[in-house]
NUNUMAR-447425 format. One record per atom (N, C-alpha, C, O): x, y, z; residue number from 1. Coordinates in nm, 3 decimals, decimal comma, always signed. Layout:
REM NUNUMAR-447425
<<X; Y; Z>; NUM>
...
This chain:
REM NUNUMAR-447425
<<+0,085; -0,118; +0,000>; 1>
<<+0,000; +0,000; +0,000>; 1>
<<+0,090; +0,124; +0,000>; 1>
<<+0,199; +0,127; +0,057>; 1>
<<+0,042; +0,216; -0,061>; 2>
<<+0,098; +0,354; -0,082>; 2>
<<+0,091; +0,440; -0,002>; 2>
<<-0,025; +0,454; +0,036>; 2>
<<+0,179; +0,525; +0,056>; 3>
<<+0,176; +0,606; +0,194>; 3>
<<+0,060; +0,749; +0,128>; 3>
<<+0,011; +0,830; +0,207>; 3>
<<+0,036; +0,754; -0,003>; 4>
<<-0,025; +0,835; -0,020>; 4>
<<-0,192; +0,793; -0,049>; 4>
<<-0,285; +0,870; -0,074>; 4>
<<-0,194; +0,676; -0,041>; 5>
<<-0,293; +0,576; -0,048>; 5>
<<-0,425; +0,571; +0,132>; 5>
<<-0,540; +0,565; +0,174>; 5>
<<-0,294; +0,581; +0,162>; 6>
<<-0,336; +0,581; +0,365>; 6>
<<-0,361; +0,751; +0,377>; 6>
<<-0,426; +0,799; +0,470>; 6>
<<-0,331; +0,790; +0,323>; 7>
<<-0,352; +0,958; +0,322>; 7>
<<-0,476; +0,987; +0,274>; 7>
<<-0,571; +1,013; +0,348>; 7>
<<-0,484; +0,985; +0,127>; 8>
<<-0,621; +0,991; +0,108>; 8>
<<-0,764; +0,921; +0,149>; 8>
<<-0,879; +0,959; +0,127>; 8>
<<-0,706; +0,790; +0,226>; 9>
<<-0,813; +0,726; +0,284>; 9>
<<-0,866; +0,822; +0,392>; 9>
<<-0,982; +0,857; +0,410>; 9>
<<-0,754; +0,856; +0,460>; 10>
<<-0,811; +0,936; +0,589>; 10>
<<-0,868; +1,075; +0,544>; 10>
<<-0,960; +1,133; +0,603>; 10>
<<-0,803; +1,119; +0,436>; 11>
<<-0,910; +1,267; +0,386>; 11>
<<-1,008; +1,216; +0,391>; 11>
<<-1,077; +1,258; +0,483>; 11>
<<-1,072; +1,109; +0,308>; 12>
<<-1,213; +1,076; +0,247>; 12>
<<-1,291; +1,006; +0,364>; 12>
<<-1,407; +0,976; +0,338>; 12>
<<-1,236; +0,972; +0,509>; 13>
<<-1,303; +0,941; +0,588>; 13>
<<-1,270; +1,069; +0,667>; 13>
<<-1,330; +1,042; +0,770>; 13>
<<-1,224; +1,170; +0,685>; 14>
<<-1,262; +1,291; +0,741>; 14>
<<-1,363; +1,370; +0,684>; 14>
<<-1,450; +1,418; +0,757>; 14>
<<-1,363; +1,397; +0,525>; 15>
<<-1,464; +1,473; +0,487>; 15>
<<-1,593; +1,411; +0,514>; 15>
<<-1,692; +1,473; +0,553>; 15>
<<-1,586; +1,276; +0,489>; 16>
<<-1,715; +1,248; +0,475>; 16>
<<-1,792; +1,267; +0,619>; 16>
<<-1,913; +1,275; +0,635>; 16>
<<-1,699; +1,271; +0,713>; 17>
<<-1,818; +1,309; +0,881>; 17>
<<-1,805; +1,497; +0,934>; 17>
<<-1,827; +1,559; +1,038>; 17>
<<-1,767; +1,527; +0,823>; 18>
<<-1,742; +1,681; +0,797>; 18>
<<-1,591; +1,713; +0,916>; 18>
<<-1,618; +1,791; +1,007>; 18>
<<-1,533; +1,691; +0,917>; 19>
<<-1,405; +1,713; +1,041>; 19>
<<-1,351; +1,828; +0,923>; 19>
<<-1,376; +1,814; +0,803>; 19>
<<-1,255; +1,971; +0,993>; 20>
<<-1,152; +1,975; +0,923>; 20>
<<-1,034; +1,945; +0,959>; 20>
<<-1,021; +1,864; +1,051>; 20>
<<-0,911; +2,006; +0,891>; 21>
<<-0,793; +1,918; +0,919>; 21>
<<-0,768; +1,944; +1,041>; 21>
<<-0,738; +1,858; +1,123>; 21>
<<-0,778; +2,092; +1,071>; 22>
<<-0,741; +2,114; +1,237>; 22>
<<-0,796; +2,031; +1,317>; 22>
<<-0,735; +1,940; +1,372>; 22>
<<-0,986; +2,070; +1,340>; 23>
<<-1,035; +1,971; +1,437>; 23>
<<-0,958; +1,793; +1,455>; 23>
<<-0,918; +1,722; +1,548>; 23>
<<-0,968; +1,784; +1,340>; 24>
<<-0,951; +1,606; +1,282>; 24>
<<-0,763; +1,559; +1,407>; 24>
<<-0,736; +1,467; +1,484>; 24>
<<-0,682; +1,687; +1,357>; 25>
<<-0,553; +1,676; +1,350>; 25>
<<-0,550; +1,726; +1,591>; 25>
<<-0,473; +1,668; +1,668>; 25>
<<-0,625; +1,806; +1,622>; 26>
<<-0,643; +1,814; +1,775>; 26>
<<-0,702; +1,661; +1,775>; 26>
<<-0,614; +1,577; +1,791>; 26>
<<-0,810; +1,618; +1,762>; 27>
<<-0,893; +1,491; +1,826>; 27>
<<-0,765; +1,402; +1,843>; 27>
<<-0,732; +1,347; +1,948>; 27>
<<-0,684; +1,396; +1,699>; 28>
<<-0,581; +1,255; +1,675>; 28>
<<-0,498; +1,294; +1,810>; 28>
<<-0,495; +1,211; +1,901>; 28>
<<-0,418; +1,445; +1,828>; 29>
<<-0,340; +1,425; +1,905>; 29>
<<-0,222; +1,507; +1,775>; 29>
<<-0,108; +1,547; +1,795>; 29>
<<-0,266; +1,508; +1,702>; 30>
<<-0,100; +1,523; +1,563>; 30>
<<-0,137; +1,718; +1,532>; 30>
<<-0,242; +1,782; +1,540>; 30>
<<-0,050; +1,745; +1,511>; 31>
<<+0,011; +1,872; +1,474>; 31>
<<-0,130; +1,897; +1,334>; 31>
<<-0,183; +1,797; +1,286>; 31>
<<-0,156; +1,990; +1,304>; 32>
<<-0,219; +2,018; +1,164>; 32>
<<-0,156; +2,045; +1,044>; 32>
<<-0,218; +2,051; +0,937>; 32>
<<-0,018; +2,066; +1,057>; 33>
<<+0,061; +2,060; +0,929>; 33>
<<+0,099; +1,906; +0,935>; 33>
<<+0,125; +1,874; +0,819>; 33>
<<+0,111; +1,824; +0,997>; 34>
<<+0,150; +1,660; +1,002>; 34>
<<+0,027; +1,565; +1,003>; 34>
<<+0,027; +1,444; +1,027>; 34>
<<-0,032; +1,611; +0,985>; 35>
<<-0,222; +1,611; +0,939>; 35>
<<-0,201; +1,608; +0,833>; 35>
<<-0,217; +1,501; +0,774>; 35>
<<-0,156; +1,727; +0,759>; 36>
<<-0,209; +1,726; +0,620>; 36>
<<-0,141; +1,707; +0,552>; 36>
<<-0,177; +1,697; +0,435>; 36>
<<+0,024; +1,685; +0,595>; 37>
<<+0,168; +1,622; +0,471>; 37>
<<+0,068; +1,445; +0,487>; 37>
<<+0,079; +1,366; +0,394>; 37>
<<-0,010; +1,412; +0,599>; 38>
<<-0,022; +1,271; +0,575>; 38>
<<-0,082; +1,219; +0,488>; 38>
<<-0,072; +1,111; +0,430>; 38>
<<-0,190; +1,358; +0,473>; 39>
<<-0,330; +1,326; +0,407>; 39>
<<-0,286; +1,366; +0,276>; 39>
<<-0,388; +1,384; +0,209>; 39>
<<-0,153; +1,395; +0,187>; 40>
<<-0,138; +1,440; +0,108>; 40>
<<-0,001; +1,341; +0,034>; 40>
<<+0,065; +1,347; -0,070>; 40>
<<-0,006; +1,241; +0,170>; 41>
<<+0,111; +1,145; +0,108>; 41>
<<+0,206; +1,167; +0,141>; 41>
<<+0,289; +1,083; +0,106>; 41>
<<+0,252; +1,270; +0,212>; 42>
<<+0,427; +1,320; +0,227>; 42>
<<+0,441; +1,243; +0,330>; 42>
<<+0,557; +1,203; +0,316>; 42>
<<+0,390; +1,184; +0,450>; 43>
<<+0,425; +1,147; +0,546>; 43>
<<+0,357; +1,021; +0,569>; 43>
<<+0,236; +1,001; +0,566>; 43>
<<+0,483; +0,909; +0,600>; 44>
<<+0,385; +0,783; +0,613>; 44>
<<+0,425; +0,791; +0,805>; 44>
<<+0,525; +0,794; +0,877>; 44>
<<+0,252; +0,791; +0,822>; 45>
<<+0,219; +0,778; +0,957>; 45>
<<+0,260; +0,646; +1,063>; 45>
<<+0,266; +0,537; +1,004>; 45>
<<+0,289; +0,643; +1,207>; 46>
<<+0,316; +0,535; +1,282>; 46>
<<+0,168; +0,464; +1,300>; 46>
<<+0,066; +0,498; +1,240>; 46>
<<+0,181; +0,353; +1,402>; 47>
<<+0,077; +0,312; +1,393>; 47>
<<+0,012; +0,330; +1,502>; 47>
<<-0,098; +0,279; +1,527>; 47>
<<+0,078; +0,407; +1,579>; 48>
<<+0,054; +0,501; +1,717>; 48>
<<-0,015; +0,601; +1,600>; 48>
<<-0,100; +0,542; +1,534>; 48>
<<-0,004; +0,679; +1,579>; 49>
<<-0,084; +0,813; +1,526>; 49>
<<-0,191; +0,766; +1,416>; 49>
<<-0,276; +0,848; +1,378>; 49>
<<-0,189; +0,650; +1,370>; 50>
<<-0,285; +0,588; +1,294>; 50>
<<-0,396; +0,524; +1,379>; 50>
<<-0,509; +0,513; +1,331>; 50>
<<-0,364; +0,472; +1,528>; 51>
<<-0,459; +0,446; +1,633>; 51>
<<-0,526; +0,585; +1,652>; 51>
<<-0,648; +0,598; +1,661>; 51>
<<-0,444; +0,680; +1,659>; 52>
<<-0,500; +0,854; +1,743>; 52>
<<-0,610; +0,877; +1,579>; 52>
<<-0,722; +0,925; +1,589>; 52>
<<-0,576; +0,851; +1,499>; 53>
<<-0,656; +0,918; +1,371>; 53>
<<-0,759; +0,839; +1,386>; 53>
<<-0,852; +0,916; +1,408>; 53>
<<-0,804; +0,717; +1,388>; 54>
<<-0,866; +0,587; +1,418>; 54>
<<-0,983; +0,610; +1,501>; 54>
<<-1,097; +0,580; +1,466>; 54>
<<-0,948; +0,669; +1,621>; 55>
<<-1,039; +0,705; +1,744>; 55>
<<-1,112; +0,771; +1,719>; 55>
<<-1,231; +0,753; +1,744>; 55>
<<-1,023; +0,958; +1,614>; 56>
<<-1,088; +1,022; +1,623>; 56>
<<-1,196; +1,043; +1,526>; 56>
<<-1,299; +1,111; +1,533>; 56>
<<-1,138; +0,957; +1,419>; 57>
<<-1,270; +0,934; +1,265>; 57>
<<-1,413; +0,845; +1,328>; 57>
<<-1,526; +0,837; +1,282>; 57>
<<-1,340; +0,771; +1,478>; 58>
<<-1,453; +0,666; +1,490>; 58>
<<-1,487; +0,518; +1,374>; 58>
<<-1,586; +0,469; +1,322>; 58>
<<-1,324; +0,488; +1,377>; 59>
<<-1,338; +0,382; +1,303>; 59>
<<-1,249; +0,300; +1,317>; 59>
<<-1,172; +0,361; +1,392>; 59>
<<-1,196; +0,184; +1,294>; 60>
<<-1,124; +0,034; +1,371>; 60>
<<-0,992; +0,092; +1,345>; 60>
<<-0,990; +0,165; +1,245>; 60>
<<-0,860; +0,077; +1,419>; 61>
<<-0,766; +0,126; +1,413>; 61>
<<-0,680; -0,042; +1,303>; 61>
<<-0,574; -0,038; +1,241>; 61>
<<-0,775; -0,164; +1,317>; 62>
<<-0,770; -0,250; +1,175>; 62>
<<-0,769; -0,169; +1,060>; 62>
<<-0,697; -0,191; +0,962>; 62>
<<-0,861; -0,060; +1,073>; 63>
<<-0,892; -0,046; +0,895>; 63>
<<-0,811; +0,040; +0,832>; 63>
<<-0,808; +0,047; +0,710>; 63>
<<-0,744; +0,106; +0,905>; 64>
<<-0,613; +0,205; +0,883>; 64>
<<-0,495; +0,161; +0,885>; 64>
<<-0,393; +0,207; +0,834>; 64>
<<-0,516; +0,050; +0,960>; 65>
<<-0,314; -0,046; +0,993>; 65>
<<-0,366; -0,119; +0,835>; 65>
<<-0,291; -0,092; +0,742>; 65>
<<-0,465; -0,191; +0,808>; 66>
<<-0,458; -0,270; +0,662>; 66>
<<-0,444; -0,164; +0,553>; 66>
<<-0,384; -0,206; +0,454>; 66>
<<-0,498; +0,004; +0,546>; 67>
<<-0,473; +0,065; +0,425>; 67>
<<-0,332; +0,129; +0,423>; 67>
<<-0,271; +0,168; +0,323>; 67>
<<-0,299; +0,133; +0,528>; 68>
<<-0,151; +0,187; +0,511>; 68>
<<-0,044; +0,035; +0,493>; 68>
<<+0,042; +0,023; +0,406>; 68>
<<-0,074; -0,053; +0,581>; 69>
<<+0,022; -0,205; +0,448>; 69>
<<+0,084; -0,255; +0,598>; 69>
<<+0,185; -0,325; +0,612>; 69>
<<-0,005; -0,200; +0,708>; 70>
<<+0,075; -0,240; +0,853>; 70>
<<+0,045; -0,418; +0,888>; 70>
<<+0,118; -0,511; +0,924>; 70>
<<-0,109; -0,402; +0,855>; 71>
<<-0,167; -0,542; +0,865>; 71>
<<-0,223; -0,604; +0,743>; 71>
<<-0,283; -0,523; +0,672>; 71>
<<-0,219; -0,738; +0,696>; 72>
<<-0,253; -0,812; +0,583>; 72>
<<-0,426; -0,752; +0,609>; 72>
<<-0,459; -0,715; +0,722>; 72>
<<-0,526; -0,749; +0,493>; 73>
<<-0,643; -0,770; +0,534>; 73>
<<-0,668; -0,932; +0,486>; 73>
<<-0,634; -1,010; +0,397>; 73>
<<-0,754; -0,926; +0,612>; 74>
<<-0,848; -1,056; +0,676>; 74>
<<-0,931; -1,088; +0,556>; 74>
<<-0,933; -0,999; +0,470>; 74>
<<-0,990; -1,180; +0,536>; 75>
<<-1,064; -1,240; +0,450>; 75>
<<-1,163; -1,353; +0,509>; 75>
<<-1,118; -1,468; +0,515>; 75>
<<-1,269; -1,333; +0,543>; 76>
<<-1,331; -1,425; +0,660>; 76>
<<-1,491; -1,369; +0,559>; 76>
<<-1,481; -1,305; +0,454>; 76>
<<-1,612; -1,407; +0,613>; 77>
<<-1,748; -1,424; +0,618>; 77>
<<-1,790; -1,299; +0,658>; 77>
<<-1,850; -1,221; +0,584>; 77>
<<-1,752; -1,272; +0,803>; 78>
<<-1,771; -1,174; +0,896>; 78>
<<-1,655; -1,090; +0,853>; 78>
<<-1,660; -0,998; +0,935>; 78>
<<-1,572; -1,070; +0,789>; 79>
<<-1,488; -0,942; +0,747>; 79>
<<-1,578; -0,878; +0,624>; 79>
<<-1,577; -0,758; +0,598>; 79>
<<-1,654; -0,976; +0,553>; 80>
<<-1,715; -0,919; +0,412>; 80>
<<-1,854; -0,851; +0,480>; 80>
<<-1,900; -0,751; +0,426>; 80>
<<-1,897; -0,890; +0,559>; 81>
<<-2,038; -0,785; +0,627>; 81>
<<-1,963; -0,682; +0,669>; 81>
<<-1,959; -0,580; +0,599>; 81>
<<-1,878; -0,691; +0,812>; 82>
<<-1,796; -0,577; +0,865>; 82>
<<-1,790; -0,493; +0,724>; 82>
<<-1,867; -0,399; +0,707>; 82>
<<-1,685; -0,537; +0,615>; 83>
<<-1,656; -0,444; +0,485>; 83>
<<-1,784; -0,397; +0,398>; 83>
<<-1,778; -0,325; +0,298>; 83>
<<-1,877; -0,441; +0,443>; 84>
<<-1,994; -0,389; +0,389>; 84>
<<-2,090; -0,295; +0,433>; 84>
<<-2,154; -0,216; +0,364>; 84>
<<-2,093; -0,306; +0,509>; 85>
<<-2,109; -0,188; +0,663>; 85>
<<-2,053; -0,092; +0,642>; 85>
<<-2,116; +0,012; +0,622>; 85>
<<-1,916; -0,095; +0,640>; 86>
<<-1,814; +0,036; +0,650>; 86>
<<-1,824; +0,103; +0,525>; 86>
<<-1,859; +0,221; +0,524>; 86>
<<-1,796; +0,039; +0,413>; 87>
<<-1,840; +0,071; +0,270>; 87>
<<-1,945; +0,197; +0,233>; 87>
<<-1,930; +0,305; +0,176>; 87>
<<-2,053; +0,133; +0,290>; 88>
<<-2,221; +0,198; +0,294>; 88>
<<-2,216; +0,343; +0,300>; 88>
<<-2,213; +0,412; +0,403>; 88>
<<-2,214; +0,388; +0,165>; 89>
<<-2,207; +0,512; +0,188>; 89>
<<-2,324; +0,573; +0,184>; 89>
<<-2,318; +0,685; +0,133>; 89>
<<-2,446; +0,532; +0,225>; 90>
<<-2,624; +0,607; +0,252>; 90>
<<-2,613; +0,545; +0,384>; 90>
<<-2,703; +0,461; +0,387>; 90>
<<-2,544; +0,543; +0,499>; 91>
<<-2,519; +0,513; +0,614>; 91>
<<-2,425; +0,618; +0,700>; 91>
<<-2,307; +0,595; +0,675>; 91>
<<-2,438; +0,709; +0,779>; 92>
<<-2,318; +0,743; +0,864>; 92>
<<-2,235; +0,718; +0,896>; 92>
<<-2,254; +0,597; +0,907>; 92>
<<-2,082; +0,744; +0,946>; 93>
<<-1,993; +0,697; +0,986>; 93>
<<-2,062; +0,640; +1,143>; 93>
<<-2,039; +0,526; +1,184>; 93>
<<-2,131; +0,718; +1,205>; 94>
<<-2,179; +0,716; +1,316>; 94>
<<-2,228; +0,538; +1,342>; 94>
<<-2,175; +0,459; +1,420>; 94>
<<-2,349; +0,512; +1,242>; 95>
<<-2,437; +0,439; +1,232>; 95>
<<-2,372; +0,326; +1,161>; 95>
<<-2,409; +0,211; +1,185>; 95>
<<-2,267; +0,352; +1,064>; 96>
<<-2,182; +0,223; +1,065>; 96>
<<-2,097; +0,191; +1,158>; 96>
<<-2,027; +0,102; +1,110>; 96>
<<-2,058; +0,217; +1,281>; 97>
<<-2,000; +0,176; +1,409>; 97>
<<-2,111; +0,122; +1,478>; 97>
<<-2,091; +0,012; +1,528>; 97>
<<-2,238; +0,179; +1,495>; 98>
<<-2,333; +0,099; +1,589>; 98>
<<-2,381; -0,004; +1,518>; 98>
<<-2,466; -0,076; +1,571>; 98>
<<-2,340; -0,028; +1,401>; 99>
<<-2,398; -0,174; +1,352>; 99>
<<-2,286; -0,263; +1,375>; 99>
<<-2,292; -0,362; +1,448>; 99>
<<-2,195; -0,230; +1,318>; 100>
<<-2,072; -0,328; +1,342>; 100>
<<-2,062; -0,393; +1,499>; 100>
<<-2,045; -0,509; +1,537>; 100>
<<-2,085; -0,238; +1,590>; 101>
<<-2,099; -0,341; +1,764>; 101>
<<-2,174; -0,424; +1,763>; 101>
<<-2,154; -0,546; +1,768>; 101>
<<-2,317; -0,337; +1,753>; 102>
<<-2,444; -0,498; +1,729>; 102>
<<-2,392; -0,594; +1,652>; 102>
<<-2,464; -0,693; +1,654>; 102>
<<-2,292; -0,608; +1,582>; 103>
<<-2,338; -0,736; +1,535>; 103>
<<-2,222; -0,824; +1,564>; 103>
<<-2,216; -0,936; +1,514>; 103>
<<-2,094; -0,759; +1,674>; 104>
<<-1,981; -0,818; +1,679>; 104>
<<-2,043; -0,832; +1,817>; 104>
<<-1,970; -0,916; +1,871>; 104>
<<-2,126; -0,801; +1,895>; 105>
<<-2,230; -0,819; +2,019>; 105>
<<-2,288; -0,956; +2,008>; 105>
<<-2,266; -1,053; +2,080>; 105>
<<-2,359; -0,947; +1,916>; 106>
<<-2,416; -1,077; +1,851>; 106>
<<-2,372; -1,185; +1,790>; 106>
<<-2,444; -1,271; +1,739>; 106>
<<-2,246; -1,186; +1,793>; 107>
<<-2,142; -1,297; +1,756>; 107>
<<-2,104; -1,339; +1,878>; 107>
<<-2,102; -1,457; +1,912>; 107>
<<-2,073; -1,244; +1,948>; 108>
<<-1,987; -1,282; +2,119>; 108>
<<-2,080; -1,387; +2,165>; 108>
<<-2,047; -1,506; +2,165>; 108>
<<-2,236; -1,330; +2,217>; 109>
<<-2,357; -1,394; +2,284>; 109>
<<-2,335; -1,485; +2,229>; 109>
<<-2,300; -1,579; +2,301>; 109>
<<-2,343; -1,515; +2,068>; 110>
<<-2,400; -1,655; +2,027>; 110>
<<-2,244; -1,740; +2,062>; 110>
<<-2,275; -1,838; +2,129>; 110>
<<-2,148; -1,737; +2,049>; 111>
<<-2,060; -1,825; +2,070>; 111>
<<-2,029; -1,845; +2,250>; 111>
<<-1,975; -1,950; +2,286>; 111>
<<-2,064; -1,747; +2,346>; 112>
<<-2,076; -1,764; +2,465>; 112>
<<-2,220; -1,907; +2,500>; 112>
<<-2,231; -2,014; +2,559>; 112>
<<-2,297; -1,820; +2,423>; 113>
<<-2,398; -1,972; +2,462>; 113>
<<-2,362; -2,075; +2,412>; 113>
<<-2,367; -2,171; +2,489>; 113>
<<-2,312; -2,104; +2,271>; 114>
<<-2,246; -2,249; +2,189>; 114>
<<-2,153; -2,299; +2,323>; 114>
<<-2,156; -2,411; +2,374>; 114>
<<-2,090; -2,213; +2,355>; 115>
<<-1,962; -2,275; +2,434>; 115>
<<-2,063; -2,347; +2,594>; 115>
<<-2,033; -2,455; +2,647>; 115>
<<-2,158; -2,272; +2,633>; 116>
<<-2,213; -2,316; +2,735>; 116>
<<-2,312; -2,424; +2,735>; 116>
<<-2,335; -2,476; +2,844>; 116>
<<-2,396; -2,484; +2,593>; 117>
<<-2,437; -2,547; +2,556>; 117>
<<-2,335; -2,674; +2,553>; 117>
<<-2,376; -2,776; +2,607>; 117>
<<-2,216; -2,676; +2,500>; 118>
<<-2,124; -2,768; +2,459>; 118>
<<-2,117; -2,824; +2,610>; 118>
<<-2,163; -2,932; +2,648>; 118>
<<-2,045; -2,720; +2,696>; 119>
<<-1,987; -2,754; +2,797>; 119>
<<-2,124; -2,822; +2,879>; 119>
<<-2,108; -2,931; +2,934>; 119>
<<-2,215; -2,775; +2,884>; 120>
<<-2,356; -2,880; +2,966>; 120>
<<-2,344; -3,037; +2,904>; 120>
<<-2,342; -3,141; +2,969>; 120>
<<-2,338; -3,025; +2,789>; 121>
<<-2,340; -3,132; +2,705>; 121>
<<-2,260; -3,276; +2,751>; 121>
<<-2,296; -3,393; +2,762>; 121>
<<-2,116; -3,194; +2,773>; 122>
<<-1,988; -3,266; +2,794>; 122>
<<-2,042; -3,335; +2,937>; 122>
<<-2,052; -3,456; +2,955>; 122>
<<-2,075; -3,221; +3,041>; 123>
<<-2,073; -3,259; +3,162>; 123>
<<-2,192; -3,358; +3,224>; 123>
<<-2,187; -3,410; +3,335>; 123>
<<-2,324; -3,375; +3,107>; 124>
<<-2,404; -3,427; +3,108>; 124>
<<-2,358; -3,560; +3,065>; 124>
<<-2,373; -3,661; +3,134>; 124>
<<-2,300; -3,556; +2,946>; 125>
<<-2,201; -3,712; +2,920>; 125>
<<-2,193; -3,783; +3,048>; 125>
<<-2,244; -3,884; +3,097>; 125>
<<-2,081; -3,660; +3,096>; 126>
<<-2,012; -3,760; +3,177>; 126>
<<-2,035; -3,756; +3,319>; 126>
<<-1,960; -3,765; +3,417>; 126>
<<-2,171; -3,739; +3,303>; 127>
<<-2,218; -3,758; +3,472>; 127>
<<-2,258; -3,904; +3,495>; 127>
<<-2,217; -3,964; +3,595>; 127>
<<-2,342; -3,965; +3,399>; 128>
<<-2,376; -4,080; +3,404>; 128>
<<-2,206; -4,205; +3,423>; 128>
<<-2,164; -4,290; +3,502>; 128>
<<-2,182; -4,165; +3,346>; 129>
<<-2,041; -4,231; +3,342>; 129>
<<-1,994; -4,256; +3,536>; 129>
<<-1,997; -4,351; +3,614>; 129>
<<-1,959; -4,132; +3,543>; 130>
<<-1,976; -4,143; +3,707>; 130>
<<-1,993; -4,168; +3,823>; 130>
<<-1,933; -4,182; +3,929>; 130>
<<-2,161; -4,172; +3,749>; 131>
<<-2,244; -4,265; +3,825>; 131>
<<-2,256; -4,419; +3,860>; 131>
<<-2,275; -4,482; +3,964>; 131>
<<-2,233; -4,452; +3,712>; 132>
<<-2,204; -4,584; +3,718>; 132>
<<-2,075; -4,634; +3,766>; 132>
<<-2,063; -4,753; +3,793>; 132>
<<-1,975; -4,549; +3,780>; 133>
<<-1,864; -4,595; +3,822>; 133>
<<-1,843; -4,603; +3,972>; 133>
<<-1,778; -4,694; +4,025>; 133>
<<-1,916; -4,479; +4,052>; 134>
<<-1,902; -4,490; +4,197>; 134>
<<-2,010; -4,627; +4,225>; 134>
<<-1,984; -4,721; +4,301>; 134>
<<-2,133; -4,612; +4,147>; 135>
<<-2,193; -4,762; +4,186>; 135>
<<-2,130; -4,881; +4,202>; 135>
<<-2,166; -4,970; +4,279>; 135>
<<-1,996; -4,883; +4,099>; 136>
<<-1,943; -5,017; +4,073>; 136>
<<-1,891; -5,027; +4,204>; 136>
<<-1,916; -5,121; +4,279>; 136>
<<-1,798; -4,902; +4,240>; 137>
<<-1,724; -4,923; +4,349>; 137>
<<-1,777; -4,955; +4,472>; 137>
<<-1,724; -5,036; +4,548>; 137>
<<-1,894; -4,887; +4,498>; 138>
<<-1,977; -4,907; +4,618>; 138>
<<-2,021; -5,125; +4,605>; 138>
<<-1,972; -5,223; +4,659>; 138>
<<-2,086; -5,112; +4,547>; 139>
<<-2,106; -5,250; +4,495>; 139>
<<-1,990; -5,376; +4,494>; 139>
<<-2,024; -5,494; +4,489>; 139>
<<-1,877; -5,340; +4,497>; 140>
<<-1,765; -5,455; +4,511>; 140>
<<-1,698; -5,447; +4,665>; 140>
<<-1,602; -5,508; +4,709>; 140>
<<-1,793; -5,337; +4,735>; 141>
<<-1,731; -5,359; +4,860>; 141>
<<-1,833; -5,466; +4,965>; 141>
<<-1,795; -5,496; +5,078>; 141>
């Protein structure tokens, strides 16, 4: 990825929630002339100041480490909704973060109950097992 590539990403996710460079460049934490050599390509950003830009656009500090070339992007089921979500441009920046929680909310729950379902399961196995085994023992005395 192109350091001027990660630049213009972050213009086009600043304009689009109306920030300017100043506001945008106070929220991050970064200078407003080091704001805008970034957003213009001159400066390839750390991934400390790509977290501070991250926070302050209100968007995954993933989606800025993968456009600047920090992290491979993911390729999963749930990365192509996430990327579809974020995409949505008749959606807010706002309102594409509260969907993405709901629905990374709704992944957690459902694999918290799978896991608690499993684990009843297991322990239901092997109760009987148990049972029959302290019987044996009781029984040969």
């Amino acid at each position: 990825m192109k350091v001027r590539d990660v630049g213009a990403f972050i213009r086009d996710q600043r304009r689009s929630v109306g920030l300017s460079v100043r506001k945008l460049a106070s929220m991050a934490g970064v200078s407003n002339p080091y704001l805008s050599q970034i957003e213009r390509g001159l400066r390839r950003p750390s991934a400390d100041i790509l977290n501070g830009i991250a926070k302050a656009l209100r968007i995954s500090a993933e989606t800025l480490y993968v456009q600047a070339g920090i992290l491979d992007e993911r390729k999963s089921k749930d990365d192509d909704l996430v990327s579809a979500i974020l995409a949505d441009p008749a959606i807010t920046e706002r309102q594409k973060q509260v969907l993405v929680q709901i629905y990374s909310t709704f992944r957690a729950e459902t694999d918290r109950r799978r896991q608690a379902r499993r684990r009843l399961r297991t322990e239901a196995a092997a109760t009987p097992a148990a049972a029959s085994v302290a019987l044996e023992g009781k029984q040969g005395r």
